[in-house]
C-alpha positions in Angstrom: 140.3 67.2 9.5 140.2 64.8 6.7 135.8 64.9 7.1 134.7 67.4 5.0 132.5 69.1 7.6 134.9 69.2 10.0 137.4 71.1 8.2 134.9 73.3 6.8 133.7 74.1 10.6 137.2 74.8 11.9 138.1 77.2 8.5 134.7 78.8 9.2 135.6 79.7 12.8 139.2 80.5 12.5 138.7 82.5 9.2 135.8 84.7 10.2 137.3 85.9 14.0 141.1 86.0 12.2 139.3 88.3 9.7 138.3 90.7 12.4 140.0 94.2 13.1 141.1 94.5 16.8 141.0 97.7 18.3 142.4 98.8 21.8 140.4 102.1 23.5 141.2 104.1 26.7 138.5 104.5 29.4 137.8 108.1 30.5 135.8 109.2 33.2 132.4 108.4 32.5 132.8 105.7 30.5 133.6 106.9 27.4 135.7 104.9 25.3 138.3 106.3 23.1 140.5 104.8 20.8 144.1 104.4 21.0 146.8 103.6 18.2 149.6 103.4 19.5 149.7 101.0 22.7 152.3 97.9 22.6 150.1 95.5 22.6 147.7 96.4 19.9 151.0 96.5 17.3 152.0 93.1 18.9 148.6 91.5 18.3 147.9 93.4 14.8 151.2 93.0 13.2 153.3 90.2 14.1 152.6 88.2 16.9 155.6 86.5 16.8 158.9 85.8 14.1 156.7 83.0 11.9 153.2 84.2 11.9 151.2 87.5 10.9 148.5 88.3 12.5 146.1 87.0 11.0 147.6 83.8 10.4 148.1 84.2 14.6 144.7 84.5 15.6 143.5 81.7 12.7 145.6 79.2 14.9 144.7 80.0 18.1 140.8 79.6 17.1 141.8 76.0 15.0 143.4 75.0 18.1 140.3 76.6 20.4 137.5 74.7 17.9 139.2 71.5 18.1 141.0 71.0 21.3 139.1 73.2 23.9 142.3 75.1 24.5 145.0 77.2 23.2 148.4 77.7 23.9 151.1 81.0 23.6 154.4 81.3 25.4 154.5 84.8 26.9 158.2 86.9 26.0 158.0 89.8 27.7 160.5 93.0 28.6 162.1 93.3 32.4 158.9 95.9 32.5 156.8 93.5 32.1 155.2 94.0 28.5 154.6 91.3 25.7 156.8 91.1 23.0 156.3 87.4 21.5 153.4 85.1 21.7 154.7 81.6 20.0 151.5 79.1 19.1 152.1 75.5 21.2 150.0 72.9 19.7 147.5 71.7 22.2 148.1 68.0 22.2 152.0 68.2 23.3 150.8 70.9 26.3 149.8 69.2 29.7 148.1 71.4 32.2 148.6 70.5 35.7 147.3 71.8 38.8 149.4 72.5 41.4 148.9 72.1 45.7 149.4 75.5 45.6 146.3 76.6 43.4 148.7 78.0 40.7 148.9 76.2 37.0 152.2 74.4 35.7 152.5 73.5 32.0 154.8 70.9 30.4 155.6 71.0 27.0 156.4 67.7 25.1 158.5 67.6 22.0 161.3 65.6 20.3 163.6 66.6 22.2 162.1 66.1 25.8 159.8 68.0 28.3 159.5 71.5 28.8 158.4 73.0 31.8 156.6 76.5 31.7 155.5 78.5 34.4 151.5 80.0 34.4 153.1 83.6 34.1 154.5 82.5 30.6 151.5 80.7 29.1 148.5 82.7 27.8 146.4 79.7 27.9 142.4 80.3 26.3 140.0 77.7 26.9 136.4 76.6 26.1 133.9 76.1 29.1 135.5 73.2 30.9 136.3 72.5 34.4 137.8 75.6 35.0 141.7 74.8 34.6 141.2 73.0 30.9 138.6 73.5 28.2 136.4 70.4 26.9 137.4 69.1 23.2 134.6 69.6 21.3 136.8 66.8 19.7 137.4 64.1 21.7 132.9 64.7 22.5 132.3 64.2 18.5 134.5 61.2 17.9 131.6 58.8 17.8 129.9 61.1 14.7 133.1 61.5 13.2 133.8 58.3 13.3 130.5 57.0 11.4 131.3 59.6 9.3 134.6 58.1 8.4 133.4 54.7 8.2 130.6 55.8 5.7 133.4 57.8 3.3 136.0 54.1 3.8 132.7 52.0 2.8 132.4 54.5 -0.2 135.7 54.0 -1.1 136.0 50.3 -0.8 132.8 50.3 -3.1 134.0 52.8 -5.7 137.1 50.8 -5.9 134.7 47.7 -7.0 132.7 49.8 -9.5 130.1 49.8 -7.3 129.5 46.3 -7.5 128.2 43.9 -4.6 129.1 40.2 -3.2 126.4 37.3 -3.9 126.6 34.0 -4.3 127.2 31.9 -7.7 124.5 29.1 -7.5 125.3 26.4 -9.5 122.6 23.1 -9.8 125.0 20.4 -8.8 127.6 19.6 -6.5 131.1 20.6 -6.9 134.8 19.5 -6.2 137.0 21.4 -4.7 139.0 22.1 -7.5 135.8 23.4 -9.7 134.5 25.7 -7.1 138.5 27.5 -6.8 138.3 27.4 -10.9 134.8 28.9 -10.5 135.6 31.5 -7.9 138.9 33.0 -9.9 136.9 32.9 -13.5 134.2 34.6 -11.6 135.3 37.1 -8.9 135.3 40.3 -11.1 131.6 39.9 -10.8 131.7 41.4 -7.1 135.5 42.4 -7.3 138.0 45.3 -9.2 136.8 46.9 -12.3 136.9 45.4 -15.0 133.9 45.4 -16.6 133.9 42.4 -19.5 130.9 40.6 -20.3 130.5 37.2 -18.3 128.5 34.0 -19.3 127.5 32.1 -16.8 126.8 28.4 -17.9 124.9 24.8 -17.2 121.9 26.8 -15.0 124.3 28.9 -13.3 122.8 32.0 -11.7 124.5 35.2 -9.7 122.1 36.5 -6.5 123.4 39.7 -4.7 123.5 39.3 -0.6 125.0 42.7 0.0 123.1 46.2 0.3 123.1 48.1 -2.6 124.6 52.0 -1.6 120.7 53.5 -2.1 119.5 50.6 0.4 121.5 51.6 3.6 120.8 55.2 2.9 124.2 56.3 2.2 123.6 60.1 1.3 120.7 60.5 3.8 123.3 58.9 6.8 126.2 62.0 5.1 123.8 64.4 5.2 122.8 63.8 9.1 126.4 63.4 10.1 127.2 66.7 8.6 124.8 68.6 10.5 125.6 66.4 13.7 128.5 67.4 13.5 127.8 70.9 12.6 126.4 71.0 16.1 129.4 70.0 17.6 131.3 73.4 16.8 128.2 75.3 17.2 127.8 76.5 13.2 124.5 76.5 11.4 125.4 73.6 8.4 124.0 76.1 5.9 127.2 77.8 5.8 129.5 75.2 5.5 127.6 74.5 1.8 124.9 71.8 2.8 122.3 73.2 0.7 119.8 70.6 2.2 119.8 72.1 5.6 117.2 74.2 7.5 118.3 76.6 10.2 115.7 78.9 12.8 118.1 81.5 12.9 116.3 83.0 9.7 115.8 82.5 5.9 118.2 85.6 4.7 121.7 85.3 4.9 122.3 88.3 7.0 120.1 87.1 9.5 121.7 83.6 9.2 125.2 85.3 9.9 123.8 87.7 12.4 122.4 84.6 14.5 125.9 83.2 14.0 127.9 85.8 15.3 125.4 85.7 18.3 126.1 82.1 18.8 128.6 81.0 17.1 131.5 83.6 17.4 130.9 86.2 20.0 131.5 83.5 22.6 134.8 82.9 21.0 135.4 86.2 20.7 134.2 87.2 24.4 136.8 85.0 26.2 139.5 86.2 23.5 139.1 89.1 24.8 138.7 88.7 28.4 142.1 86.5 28.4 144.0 89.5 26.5 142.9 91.9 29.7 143.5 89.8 32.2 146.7 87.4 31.1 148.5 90.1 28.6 148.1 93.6 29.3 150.3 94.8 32.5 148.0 95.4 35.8 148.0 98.9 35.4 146.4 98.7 32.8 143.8 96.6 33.8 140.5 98.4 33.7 141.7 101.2 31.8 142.9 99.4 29.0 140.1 97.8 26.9 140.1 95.8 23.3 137.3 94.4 21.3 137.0 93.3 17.6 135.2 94.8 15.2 132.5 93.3 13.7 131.0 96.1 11.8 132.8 94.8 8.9 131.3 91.1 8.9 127.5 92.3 9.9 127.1 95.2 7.6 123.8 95.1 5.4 123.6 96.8 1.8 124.7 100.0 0.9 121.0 101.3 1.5 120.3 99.9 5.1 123.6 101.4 5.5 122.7 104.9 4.6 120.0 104.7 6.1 121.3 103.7 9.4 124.0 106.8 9.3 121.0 109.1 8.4 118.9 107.8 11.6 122.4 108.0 13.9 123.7 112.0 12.6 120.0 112.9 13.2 119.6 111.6 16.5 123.0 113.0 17.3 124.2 109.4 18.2 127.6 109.5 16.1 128.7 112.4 13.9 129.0 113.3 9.8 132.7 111.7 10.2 132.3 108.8 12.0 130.1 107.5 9.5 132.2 108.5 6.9 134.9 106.2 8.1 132.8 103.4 8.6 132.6 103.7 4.6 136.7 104.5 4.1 136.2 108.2 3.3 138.0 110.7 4.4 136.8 113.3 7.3 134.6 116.5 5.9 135.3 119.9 7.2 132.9 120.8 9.5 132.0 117.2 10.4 132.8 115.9 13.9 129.9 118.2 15.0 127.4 116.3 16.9 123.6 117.2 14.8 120.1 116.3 15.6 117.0 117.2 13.8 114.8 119.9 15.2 111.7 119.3 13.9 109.6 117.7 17.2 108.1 120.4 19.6 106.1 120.2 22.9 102.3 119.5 22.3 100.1 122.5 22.1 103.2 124.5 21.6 101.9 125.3 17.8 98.7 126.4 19.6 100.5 129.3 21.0 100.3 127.9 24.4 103.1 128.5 26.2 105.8 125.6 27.4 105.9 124.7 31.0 
């Protein structure tokens, strides 16, 4: 986390889902999905998750611990009915997953003060694509680019720490004791070492030739630059968003259509198995099927105020979503008169303004 792009991958990830509105609806016959306010879970997940975290602090450490690890995990408090009352964050690298003979999953949880043993039942566990019982680390798969990475920025460091300056050799015309050349060396070092930057005279045909690569030689920004987007690649995020203004990306040349190729994917795929573990490891069997959450992205893929309007005129006249609906997309309140489905009148049957009579 201490590479720049790195950090800036994971805080992209867990920021933009975290930021996201989750909403539960009820399926009805048909299909139809309505939404519901007041189910257990939705408060759970949408207001405090657990005694340390809020929400949105919640759901910006499960994604950290999903971007970098492959997998998250949450022990599972629930009542004697069976519903969820506490999901607490376990860091990934203390949880082992073990497979039992049995087919089911078994969980040990390492800290200070020994090993914890948790049964599947109490773990939500979310993973990346994997093997099927753990998620792949995206990474343990990007060490090698991270680590060129890091030894780019400790080379920098080492070199900034010298002013910059670079080893050579001291050729001096005759041959020297062993005494003279330690004299030599100390008098001389700061030319290749610390910072001190005091004019030196170098006497009796003495001259100073460079041996090491000057920072423009080895290509020190060009080899950054690559590594960013490498690693970019790693956590599947376009590098123009995490501020490398150098980068070129196919997902398009606006920014909306950047961000809408992004959500595509870079976040629905984190957001689809989010989901799908929330059905399937949280809410009670029942419920299953009836019971379904998604988070809204309206928020995060809305154009300007014009393509806006102009969408809601195109939906009321099509009679795709009423007056209010749209209203409450923009935070007004309902209108009178408005949850009345409308659609525009104006298209008749050929030959109908002929006087020729519909068939």
């Amino acid at each position: 986390m201490q590479i720049s792009s790195v950090f800036a991958c994971v805080r992209l990830l867990s920021e933009s889902i975290a930021g996201l509105p989750l909403n539960f609806y009820e399926m009805k016959a048909g299909g139809a999905l309505v939404r519901v306010d007041n189910h257990p879970l939705q408060h759970l997940l949408t207001r405090k998750p657990n005694r340390y975290q809020t929400n949105i602090e919640f759901f910006e450490t499960l994604v950290y611990q999903y971007a970098l690890h492959g997998n998250s995990f949450h022990r599972i408090d629930r009542t004697t009915k069976g519903e969820v009352i506490s999901l607490m964050p376990y860091m990934s690298p203390q949880v082992e997953t073990k497979l039992q003979e049995d087919g089911s999953l078994h969980y040990e949880y390492s800290t200070g003060k020994g090993v914890a043993a948790i049964a599947e039942e109490n773990m939500w566990h979310n993973k990346l694509f994997g093997n099927g019982v753990i998620g792949l680390s995206p990474l343990d798969y990007a060490r090698n680019s991270i680590g060129i990475q890091i030894s780019a920025d400790d080379r920098v460091n080492s070199m900034a720490n010298n002013s910059f300056k670079q080893s050579g050799v001291l050729m001096i015309d005759k041959v020297l004791k062993k005494e003279q050349r330690e004299a030599i060396r100390a008098n001389f070092k700061d030319l290749t070492e610390g910072g001190g930057d005091a004019l030196k005279i170098l006497e009796a045909g003495a001259t100073y030739q460079a041996i090491s690569m000057n920072p423009r030689d080895v290509q020190f920004l060009e080899t950054r630059r690559f590594q960013t987007e490498d690693i970019a690649r790693f956590f599947n995020v376009p590098s123009v968003l995490i501020n490398d203004t150098t980068a070129t990306t196919v997902w398009g040349s606006g920014i909306e259509q950047i961000v809408t190729g992004f959500y595509k994917l870079g976040l629905r795929p984190y957001i689809e198995r989010i989901e799908s573990s929330i059905t399937n490891r949280l809410l009670v069997r029942k419920e299953r099927g009836k019971i379904v959450q998604a988070f809204d992205f309206d928020q995060l893929l809305r154009g300007d105020e014009k393509k806006r309007y102009e969408g809601y005129k195109t939906a009321i006249g099509s009679g795709v979503k009423t007056i209010n609906e749209c209203r409450k997309q923009e935070g007004l309140v309902d209108y009178p008169g408005g949850d009345i489905l409308r659609i525009q009148q104006q298209l008749v049957p050929v030959g109908k303004d002929k006087g020729e009579p519909e068939k």
